[in-house]
Backbone bond lengths (Angstrom), bond angles and torsions (degrees), N, CA, C in turn:
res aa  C-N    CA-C-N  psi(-1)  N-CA   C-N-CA  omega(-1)  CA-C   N-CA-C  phi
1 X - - - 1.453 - - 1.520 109.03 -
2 X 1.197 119.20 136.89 1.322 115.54 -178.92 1.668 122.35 -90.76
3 X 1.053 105.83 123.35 1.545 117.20 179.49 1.400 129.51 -24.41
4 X 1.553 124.24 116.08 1.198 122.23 -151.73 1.818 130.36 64.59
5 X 1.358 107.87 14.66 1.714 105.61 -170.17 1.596 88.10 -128.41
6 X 1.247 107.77 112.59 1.475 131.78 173.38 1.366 114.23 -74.59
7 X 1.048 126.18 127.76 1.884 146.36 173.18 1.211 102.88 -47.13
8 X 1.684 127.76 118.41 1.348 113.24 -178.78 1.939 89.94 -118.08
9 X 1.672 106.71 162.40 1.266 111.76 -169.10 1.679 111.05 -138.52
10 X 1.439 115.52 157.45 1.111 93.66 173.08 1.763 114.60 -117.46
11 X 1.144 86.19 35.08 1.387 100.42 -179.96 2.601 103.02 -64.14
12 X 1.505 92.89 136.78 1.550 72.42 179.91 1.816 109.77 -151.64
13 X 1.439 95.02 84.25 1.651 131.12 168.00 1.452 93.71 -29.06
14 X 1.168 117.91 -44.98 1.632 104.72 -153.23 1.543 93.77 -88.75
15 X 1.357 124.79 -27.81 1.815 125.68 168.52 1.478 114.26 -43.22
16 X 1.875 89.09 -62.49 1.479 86.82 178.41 1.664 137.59 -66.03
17 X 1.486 97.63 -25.78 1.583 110.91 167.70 1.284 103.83 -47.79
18 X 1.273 102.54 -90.43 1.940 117.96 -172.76 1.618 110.21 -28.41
19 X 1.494 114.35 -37.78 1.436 96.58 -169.99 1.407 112.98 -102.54
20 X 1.124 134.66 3.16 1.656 162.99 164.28 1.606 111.11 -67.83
21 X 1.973 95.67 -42.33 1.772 87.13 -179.41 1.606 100.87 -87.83
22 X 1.141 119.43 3.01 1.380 109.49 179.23 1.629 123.02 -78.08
23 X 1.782 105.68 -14.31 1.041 100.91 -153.52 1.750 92.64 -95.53
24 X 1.756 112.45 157.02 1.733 97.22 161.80 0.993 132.58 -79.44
25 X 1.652 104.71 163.38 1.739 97.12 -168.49 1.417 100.30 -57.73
26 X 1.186 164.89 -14.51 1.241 137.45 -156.51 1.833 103.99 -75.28
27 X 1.567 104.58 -28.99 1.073 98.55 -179.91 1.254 120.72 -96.85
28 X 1.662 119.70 -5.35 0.954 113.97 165.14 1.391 132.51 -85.70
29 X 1.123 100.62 1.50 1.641 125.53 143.83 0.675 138.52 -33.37
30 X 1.249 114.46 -74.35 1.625 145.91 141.77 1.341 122.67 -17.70
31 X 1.007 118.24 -26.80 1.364 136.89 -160.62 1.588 100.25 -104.28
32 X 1.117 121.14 -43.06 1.422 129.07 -151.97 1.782 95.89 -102.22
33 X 1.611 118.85 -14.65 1.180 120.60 174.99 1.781 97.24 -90.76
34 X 1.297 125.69 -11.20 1.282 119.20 -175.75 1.671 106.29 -71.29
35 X 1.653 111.13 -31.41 1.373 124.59 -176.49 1.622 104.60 121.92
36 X 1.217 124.67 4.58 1.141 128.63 175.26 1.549 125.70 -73.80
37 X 1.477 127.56 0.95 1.399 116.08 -128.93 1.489 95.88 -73.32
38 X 1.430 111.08 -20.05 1.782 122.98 -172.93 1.563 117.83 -41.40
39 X 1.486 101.95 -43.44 1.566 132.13 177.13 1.496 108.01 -59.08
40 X 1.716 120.91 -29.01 1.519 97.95 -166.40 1.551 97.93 -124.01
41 X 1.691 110.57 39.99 1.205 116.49 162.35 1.488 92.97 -136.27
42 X 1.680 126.78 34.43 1.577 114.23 141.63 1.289 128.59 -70.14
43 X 1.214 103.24 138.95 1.530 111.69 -167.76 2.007 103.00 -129.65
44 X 1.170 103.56 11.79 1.700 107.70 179.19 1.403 91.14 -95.23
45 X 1.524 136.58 115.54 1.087 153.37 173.17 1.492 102.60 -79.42
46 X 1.185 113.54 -47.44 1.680 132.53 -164.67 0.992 105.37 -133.87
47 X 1.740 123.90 158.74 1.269 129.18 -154.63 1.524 91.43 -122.35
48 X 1.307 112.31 170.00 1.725 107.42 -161.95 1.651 91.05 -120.44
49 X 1.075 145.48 112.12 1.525 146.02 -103.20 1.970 76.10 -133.99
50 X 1.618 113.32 -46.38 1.727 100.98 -178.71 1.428 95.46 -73.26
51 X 1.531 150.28 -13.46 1.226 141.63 -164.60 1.608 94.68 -88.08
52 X 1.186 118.26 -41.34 1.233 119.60 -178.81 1.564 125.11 -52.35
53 X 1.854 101.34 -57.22 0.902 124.70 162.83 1.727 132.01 -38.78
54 X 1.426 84.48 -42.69 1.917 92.40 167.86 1.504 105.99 -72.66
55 X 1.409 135.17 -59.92 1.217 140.48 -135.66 1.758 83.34 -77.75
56 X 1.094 135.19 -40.63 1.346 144.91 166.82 1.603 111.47 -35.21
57 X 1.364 112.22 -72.98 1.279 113.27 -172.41 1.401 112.61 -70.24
58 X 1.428 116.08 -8.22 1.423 122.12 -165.77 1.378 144.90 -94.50
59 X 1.715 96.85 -28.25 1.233 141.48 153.79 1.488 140.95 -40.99
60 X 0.989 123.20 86.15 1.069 146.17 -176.50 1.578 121.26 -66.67
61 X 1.594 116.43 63.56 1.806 113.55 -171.12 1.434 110.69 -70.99
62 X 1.314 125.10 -7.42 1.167 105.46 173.98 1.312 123.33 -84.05
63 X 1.808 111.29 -28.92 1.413 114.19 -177.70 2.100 90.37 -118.12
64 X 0.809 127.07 67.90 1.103 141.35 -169.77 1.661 103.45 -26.24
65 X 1.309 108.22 83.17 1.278 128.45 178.61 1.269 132.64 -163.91
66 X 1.145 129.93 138.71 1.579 131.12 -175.49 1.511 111.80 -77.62
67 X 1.549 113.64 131.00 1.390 110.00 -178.54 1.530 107.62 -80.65
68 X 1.128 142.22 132.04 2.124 130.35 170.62 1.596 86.38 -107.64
69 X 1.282 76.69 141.39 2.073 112.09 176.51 1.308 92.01 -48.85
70 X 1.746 150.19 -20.95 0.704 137.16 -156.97 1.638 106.86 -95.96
71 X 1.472 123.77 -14.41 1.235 137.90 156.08 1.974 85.28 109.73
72 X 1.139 125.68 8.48 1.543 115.52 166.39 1.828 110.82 -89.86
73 X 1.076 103.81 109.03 1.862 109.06 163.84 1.303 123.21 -73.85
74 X 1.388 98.57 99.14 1.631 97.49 168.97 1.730 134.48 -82.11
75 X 1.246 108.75 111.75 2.076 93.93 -166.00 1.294 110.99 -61.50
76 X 1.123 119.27 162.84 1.651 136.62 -176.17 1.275 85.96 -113.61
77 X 1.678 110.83 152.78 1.053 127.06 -170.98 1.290 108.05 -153.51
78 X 1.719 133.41 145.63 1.570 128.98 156.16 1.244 109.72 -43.04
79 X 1.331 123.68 -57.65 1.386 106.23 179.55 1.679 127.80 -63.34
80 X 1.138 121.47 -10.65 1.214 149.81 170.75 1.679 95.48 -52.09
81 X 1.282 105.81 -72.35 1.516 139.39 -177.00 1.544 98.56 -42.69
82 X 1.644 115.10 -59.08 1.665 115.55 -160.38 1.642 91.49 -81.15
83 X 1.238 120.38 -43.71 1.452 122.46 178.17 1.890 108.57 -35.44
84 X 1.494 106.76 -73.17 1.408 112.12 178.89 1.248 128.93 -50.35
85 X 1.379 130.34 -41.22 1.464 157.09 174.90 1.335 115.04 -100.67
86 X 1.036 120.15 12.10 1.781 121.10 177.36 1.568 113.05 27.80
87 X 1.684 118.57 53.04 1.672 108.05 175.31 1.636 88.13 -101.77
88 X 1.038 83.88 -164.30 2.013 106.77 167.32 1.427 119.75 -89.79
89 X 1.203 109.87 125.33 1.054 125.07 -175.02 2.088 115.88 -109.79
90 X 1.664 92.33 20.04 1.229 79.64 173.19 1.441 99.20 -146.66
91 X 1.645 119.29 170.19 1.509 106.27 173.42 1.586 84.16 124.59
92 X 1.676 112.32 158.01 1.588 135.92 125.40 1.354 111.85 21.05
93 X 1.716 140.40 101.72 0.776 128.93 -173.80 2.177 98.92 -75.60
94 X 1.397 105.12 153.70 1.377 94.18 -176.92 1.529 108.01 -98.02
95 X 1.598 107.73 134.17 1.501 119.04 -173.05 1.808 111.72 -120.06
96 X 1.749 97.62 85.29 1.611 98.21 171.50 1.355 116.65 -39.72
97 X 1.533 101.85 141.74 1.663 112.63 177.49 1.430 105.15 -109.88
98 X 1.631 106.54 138.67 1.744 108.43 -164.10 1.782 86.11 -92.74
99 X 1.039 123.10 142.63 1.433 133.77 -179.66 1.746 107.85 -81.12
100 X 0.598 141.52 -168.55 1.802 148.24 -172.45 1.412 97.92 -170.69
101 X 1.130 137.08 -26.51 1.250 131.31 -156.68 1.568 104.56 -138.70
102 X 1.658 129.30 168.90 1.132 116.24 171.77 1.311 131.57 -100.65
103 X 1.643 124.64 138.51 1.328 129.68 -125.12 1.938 92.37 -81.09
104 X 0.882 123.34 158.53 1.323 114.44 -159.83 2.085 94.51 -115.60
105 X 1.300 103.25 12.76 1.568 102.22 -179.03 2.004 84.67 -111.42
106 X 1.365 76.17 169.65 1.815 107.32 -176.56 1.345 126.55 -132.11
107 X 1.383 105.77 105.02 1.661 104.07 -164.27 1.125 105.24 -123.50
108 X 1.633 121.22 161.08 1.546 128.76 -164.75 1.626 93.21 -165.34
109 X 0.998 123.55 170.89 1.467 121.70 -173.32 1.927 89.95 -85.09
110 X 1.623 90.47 -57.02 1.480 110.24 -175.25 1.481 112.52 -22.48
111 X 1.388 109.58 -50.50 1.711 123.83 -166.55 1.486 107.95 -95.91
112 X 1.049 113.52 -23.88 1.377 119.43 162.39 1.566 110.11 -58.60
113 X 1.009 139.98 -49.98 1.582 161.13 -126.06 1.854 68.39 -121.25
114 X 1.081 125.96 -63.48 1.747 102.20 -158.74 1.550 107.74 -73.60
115 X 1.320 99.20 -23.77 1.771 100.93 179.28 0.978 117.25 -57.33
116 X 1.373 124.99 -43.96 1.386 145.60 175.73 1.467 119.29 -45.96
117 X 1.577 109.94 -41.60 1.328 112.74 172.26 1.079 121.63 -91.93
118 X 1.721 126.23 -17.89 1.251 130.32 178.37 1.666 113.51 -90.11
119 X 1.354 122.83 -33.08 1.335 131.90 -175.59 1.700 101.99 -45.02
120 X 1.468 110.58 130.13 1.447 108.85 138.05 1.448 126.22 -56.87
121 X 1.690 121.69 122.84 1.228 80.65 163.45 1.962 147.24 -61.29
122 X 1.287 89.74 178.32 1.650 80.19 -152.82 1.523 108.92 169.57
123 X 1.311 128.27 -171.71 1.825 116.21 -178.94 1.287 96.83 -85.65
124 X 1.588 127.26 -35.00 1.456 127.14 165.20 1.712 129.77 -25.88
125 X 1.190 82.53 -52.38 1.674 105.35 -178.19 1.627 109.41 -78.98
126 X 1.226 115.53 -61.04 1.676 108.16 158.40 1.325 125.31 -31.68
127 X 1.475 103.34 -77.85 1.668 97.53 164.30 1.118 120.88 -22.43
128 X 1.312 125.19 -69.27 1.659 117.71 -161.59 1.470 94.49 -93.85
129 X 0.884 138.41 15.17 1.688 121.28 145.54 1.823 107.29 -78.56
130 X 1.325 112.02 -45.59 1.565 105.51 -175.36 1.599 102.48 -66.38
131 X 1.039 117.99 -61.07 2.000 107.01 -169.59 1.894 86.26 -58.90
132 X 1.105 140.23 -87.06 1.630 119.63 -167.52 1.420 108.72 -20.70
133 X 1.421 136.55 -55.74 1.250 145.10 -157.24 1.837 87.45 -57.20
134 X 1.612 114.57 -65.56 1.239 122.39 -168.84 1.415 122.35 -59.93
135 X 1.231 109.27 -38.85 1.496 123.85 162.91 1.581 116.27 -52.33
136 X 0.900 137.86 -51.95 1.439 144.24 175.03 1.292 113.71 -84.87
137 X 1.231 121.64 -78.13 1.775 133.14 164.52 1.588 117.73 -49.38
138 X 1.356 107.97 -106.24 1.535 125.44 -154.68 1.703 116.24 -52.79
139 X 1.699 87.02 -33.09 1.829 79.01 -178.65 1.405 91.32 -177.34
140 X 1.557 87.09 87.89 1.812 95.41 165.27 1.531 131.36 -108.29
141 X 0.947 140.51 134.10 1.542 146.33 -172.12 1.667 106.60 -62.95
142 X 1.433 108.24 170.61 1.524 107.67 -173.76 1.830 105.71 -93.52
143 X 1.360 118.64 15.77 1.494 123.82 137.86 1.535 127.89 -114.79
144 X 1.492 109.48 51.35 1.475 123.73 167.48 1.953 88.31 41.49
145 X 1.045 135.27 16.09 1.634 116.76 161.92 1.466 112.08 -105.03
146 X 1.135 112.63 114.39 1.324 123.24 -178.78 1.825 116.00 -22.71
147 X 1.324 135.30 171.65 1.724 118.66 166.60 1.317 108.26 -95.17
148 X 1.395 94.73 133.04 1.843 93.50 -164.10 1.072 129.01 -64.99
149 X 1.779 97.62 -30.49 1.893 111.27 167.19 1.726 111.20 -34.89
150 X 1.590 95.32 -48.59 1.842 103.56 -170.36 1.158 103.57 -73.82
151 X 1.369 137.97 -46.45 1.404 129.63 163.23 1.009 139.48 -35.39
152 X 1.541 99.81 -46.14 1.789 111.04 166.23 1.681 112.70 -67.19
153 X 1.076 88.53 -42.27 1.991 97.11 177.61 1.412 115.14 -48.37
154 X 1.374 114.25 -50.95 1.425 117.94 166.64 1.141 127.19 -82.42
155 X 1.759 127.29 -2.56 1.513 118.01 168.53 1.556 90.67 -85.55
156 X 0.934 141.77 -60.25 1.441 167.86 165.39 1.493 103.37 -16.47
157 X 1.327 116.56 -1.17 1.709 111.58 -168.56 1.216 107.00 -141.18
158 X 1.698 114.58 171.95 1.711 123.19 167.96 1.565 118.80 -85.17
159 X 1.274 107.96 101.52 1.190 114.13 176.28 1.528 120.72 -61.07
160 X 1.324 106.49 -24.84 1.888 116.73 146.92 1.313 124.59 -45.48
161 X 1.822 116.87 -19.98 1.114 104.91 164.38 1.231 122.38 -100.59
162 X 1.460 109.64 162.83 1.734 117.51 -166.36 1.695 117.27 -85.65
163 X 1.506 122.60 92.88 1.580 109.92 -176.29 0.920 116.86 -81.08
164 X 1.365 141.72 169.50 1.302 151.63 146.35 1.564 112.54 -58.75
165 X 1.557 135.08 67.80 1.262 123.80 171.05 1.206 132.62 -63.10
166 X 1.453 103.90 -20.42 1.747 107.31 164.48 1.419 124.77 -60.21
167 X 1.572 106.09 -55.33 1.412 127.32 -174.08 1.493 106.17 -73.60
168 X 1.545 125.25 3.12 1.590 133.65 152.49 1.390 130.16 -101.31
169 X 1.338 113.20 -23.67 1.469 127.41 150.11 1.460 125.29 -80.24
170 X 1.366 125.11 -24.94 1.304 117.71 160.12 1.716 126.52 -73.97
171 X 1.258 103.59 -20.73 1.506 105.77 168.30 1.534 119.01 -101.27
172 X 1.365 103.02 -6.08 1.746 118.03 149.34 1.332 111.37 -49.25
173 X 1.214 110.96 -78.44 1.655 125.06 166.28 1.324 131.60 -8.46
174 X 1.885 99.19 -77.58 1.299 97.80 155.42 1.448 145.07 -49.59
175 X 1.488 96.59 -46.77 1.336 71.53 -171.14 1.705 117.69 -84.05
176 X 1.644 101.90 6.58 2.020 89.95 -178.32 1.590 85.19 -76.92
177 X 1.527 136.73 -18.01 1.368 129.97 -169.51 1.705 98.43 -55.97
178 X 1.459 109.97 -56.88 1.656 129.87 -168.88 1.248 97.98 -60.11
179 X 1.528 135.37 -40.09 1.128 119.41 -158.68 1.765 106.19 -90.14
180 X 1.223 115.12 -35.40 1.268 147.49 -174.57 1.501 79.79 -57.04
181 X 1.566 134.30 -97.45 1.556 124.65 -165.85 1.134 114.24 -50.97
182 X 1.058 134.08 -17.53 2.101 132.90 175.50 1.301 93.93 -64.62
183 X 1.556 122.37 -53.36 1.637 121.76 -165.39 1.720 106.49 -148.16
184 X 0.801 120.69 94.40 1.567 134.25 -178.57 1.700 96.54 -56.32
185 X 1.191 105.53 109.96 1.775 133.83 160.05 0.932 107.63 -142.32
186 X 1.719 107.38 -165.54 1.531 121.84 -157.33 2.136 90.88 -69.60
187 X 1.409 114.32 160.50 1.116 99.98 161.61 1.294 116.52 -100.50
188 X 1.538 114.64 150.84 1.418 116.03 150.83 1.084 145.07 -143.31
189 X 1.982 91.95 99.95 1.382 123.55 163.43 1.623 83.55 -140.12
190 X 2.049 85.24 179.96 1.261 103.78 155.34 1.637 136.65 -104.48
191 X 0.982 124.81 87.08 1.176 110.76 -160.81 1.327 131.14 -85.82
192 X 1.684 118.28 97.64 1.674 122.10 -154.63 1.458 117.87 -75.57
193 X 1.256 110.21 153.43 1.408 131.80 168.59 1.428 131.06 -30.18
194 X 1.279 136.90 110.84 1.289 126.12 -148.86 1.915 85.45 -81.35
195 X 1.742 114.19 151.13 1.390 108.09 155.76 1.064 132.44 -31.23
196 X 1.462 122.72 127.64 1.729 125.79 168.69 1.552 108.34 -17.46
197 X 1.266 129.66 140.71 1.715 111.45 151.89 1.290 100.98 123.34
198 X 1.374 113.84 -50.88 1.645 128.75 -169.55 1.399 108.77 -68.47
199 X 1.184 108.59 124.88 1.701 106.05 165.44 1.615 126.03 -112.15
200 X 0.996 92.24 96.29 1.581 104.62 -175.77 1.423 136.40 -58.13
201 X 1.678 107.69 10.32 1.497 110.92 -157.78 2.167 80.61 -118.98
């Protein structure tokens, strides 16, 4: 990373906030019975770009741990991951499907965001809460549109079944970390806020 040039992302907390408080609790209910409830008590609007910047240089993917200036390594963990972000940390590991052909669904953040309010709940409505969730949050591309492979993967699936969303966002992580130091661009993940208290320097 080059000195003084901060990690920019298109990760966007404040999207998902705003359009999350719109919805009613019944569905935000819904949401929180999926295993999500962690997600609709984010309160990081904005991402802290020197926090980023540290956790970047700091990171340790081979022994999956953060180095502190203080010379103590702390490991990162999935549960680490479901702990901070309140997803699920148990279930079906999730296995993106590469498409060959063109995906015959149509996604936009825009319509995503209206689905959300119009959906009964239902597997309909799940679905497009998880690709929105991924699109903004868990694993967004460097044009805020979710990856369509993963989109399709999750319209394409039983939302009755139980994934591992931690253990798919933590290797999200890494590797925008890996890809991010090979060639410094926008990132894409999200990379959250350590608990109040912690001092990371």
């Amino acid at each position: 990373m080059q000195p003084g040039k901060l990690p920019k992302s298109r990760c966007s907390g404040k999207k998902f906030i705003s359009v999350i408080a719109r919805l009613p609790d019944v569905k935000r209910d819904a949401i929180k019975e999926m295993g999500f409830r962690g997600l609709l008590d984010l309160a990081c609007r904005e991402l802290r770009y020197e926090l980023c910047e540290w956790i970047i240089s700091n990171y340790d993917i081979g022994y999956h741990q953060l180095n502190m200036a203080n010379g103590i390594a702390v490991p990162v963990t999935t549960e680490d991951v479901s702990n901070i972000m309140g997803i699920p940390s148990n279930g079906e590991e999730i296995v993106v499907h590469t498409r060959r052909d063109t995906s015959n669904c149509s996604y936009t953040i825009t319509l995503l965001e209206q689905n959300l309010e119009d959906l009964a709940i239902g597997d309909d409505f799940r679905k497009t809460f998880l690709i929105f969730a991924c699109a903004t949050l868990l694993a967004p591309n460097s044009k805020l549109e979710g990856m369509h492979d993963l989109w399709d993967t999750i319209w394409n699936g039983h939302v009755g079944v139980a994934k591992n969303w931690s253990q798919f966002v933590f290797h999200y992580i890494e590797d925008g970390i890996k890809e991010h130091t090979k060639k410094p661009a926008k990132l894409h993940m999200w990379l959250p806020d350590f608990p109040p208290g912690i001092d990371y320097t």
